[in-house]
Each structure stands twice: as structure tokens, then as C-alpha cells.
VOGU-3710 file (C-alpha; in Angstrom, 3 decimals, decimal comma):
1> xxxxxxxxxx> 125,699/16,513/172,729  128,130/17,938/170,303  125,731/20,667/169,160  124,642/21,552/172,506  128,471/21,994/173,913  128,948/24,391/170,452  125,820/26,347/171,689  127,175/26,476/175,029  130,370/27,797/173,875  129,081/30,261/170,946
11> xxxxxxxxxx> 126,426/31,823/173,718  130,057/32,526/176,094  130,804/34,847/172,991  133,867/31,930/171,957  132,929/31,615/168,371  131,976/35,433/167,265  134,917/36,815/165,320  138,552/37,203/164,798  138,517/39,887/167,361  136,679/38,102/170,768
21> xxxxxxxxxx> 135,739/41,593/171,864  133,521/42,443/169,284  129,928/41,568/169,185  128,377/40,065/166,686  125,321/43,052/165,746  121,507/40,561/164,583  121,302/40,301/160,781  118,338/42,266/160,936  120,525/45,333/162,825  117,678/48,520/161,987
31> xxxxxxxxxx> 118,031/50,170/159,327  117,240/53,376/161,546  120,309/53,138/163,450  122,240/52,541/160,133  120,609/55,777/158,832  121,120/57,811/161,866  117,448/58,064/162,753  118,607/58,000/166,763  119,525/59,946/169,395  123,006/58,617/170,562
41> xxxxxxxxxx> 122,622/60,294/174,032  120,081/57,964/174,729  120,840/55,357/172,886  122,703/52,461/175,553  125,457/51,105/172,977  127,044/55,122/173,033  129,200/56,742/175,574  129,848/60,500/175,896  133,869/61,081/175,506  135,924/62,140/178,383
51> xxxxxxxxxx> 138,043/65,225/178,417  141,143/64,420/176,740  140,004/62,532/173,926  137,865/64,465/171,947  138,852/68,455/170,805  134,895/70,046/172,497  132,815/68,388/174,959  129,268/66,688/174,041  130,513/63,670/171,097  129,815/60,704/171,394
61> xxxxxxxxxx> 131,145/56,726/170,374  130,299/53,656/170,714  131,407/51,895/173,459  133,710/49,570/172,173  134,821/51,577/169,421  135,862/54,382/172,216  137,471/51,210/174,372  139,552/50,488/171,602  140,424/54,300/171,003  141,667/54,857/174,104
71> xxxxxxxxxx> 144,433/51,671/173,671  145,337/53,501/170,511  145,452/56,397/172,002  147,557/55,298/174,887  149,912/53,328/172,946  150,267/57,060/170,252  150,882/59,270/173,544  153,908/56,769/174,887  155,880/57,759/170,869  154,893/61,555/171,156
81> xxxxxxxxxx> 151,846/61,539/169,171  148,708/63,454/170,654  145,268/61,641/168,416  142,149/64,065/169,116  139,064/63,243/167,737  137,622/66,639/166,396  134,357/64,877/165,333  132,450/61,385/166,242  128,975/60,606/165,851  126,860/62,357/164,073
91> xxxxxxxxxx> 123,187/61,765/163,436  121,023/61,757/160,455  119,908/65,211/161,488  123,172/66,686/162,565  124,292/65,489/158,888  121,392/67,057/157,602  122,060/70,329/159,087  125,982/70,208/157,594  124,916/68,406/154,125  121,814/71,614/153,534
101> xxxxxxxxxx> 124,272/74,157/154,416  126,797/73,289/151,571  124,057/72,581/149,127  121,829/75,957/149,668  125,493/77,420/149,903  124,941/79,054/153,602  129,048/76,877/153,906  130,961/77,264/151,032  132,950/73,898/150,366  136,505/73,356/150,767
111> xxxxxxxxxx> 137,039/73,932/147,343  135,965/77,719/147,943  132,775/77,302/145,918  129,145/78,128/146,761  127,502/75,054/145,355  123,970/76,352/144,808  125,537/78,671/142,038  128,661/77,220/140,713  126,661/73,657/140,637  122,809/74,971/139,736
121> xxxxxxxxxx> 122,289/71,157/138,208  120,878/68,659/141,464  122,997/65,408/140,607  126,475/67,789/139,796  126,068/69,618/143,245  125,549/66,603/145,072  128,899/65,043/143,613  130,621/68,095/144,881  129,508/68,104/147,928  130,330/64,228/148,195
131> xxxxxxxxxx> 133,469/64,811/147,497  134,244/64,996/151,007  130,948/65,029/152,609  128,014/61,993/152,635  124,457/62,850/152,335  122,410/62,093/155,313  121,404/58,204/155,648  124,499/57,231/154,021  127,501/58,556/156,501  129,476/55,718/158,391
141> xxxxxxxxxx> 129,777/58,477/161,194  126,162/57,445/162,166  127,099/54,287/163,069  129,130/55,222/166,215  132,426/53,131/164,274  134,148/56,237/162,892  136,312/59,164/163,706  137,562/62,460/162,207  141,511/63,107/163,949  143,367/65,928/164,518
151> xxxxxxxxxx> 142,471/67,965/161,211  140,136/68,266/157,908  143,128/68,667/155,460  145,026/66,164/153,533  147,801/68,609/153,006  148,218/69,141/156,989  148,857/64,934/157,004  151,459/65,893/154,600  154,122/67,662/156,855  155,156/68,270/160,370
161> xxxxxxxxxx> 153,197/66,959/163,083  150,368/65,665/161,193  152,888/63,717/158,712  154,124/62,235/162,040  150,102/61,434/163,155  149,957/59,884/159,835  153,023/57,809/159,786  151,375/56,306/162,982  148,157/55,580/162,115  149,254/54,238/158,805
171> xxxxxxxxxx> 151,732/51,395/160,702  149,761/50,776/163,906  146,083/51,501/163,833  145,032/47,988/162,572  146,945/46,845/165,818  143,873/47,780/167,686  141,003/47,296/164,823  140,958/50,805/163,124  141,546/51,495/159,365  141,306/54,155/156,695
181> xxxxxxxxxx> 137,756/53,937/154,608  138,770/56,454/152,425  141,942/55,553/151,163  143,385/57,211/147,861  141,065/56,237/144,973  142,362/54,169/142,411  141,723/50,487/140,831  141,306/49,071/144,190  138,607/51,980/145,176  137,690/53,798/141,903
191> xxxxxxxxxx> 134,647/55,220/143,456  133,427/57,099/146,498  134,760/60,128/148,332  137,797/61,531/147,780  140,668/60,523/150,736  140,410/61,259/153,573  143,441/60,846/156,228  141,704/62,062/159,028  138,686/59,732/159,073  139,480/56,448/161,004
201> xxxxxxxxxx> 136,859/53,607/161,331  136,552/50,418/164,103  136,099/47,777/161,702  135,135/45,180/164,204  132,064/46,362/164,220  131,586/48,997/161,000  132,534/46,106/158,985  129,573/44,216/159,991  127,386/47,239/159,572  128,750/47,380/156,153
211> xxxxxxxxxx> 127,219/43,955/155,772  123,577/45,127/156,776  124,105/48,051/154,239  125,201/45,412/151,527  122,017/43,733/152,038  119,392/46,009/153,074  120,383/49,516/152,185  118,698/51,440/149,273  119,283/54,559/147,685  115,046/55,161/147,791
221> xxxxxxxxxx> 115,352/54,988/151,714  117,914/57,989/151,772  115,494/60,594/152,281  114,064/63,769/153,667  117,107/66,392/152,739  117,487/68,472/149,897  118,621/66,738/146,975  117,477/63,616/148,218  116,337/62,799/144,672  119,855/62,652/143,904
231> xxxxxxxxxx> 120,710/59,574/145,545  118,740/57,342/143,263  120,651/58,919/139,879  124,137/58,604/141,452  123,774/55,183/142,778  125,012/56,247/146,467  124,618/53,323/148,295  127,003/51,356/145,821  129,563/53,956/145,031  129,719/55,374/147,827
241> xxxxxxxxx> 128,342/53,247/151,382  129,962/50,347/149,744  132,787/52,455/147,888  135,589/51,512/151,091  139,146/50,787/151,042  138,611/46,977/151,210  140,661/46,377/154,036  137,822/47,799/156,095  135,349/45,673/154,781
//
């Protein structure tokens, strides 16, 4: 009797986390969808954004993860402060296409630098580019969690209106399940990108994907891009999958 009434209450979605509007994902969630091998357009988890949310038409969330957006967003606009997502989900091809383009050096990095001559050595290159950029396979933006806001600088965060975004995020995004993966680095995150105080992630959810990558994820299945090879060397799942401000974990 007493198992069957815990049944009957875990199946009414009672007993599935701190936050009773997140799902619990199956242990066995596909490694596909963690890699980004799916079309989120036609994938039924995913929503397209509405107009007002997002800075260009066509991105794309998850559907919780956007219902909990638009709270934050809502509770931002009432204290003056606009949040615009400027970049969502992103596939394992759409991350091909940006991650090919820095390393033939079609897009010169942020630094300024075209990393197919100032970084001729594979494993070098691909540390530059990760820097601020994740090879394909291994980019939390496939998962439909995570979201670029308002700009791609750390120095804009520093002043003016983007110090005030900042401010905001830093004090109430938890409120509503969203924290900062890439925090500065330091003892508590020595490894991994560099920060990143644009890039928000809905850790009801990313938190358990970060699970399924903890147990199932390997640098040999991050494949079919240049410098693939790379991935193996570096140790990418570890240092940098796994490489999270622990708070989101």
C-alpha cells in the first residue's frame, strides 16, 4: 500500500525535484540530442521565440526554459532592464558552421587573430578558439537550456546599461532557475572557457543534462568537424562540458 500511494504520487510529478516544474529527462536522455544531432524546429520539447524576446526572428528554446525566461524577463522590464536573447539554440551543425569558420580563419576571433596562421599547431588552435567558443558536440547551447543576452563582450557588462543588466542577473536570475556557467575562472573553476556574462543557463533542466554528460559523454564521440582529433588530446568533455561554475551543476 505504502509503495503504491508513493507511485501514485511520484507519477502526479510530486516527488521530481526542488523545482516541481521541471521534468525529470530518462537516464538514458540520447546522446544525439546532447550532441545537437536534431533539428529543434521539429523537435516537440522546442518553441520558436516570440517577437520581443529574442534580437532576429527564427531561435528557438525549450519550452520550459523559455517559460521561465519570460518570468525573468517580466520581473527585469518592471526595474528598467530590457534582457534580449541575441542567440538560443544552436545545433551541432549550426556550431559546426561557426566553430570551421574560426578554425580555417574565414572569422577572425575576438582576439583579432586568424587562427589557421597565428595557431598552425591542431590542439593550440582549438584552445583558442575555446576560449570563448565550444566545438560542436560539446556546446550546452544544444541542449535548448542556455542563452546568450544582450551582448558578446565582457567589457560592455562592465559599464552603463549592461553593468545595470549585470547587476540584475547577478542578484535575481536564480529567483527563476537561471545561472552563470561560465563564471570567472579560478580555484572553484580552474578550467573551461573563459567568462562569459552574457551566457545564462536553466539549470532545472541543463543540470540534469550535465548528469547524462557526466556519465555517458566521451571526447571519441565529438566528431565530424575539423579538428575533431583535438578533443581527445585536450580532454574536452572534462575540462570543458563538465568545467561549470558549480552552482549550475
Amino acid at each position: 500500500m505504502i509503495a503504491a500511494a508513493l507511485w501514485a504520487f511520484w507519477s502526479l510529478g510530486f516527488l521530481i525535484s526542488p523545482n516541481p516544474a521541471a521534468p525529470i529527462l530518462p537516464a538514458d536522455w540520447s546522446i544525439d540530442y546532447l550532441t545537437g544531432h536534431f533539428e529543434p524546429a521539429g523537435h516537440a520539447d522546442f518553441i520558436v521565440l516570440e517577437k520581443g524576446y529574442a534580437s532576429a526572428g527564427g531561435m528557438y528554446l525549450r519550452r520550459d526554459a523559455l517559460a521561465a525566461f519570460k518570468k525573468m524577463h517580466a520581473a527585469a522590464k518592471k526595474q528598467g532592464v530590457n534582457l534580449l536573447i541575441i542567440s538560443a539554440t544552436r545545433n551541432f551543425d549550426k556550431q559546426k558552421s561557426i566553430w570551421e569558420a574560426k578554425w580555417s580563419g574565414e572569422r577572425i576571433l575576438s582576439s583579432g587573430e586568424n587562427a589557421a596562421i597565428a595557431y598552425p599547431n591542431p590542439e593550440q588552435r582549438a584552445l583558442k578558439i575555446m576560449e570563448y567558443s565550444a566545438m560542436p558536440g560539446a556546446s550546452r547551447h544544444h541542449w535548448g537550456t542556455d542563452i546568450d543576452l544582450n551582448n558578446l563582450s565582457d567589457q560592455w557588462f562592465l559599464k552603463g546599461p549592461g553593468k545595470v543588466i549585470y547587476a540584475w542577473l547577478s542578484a535575481h536570475a536564480s529567483e527563476y532557475g537561471f545561472c552563470q556557467p561560465y563564471s570567472p575562472k579560478g580555484p572553484n573553476r580552474p578550467e573551461g572557457y573563459k567568462e562569459e556574462k552574457w551566457h545564462w543557463s536553466y539549470v532545472p533542466i541543463a543540470s540534469q543534462l550535465m548528469e547524462t554528460a557526466r556519465k555517458q559523454l566521451t571526447n571519441e564521440q565529438l566528431k565530424g568537424f575539423s579538428g575533431a582529433e583535438t578533443a581527445v588530446q585536450i580532454g574536452v568533455v572534462k575540462k570543458y562540458v563538465l568545467g561549470v561554475n558549480t552552482t549550475c551543476q
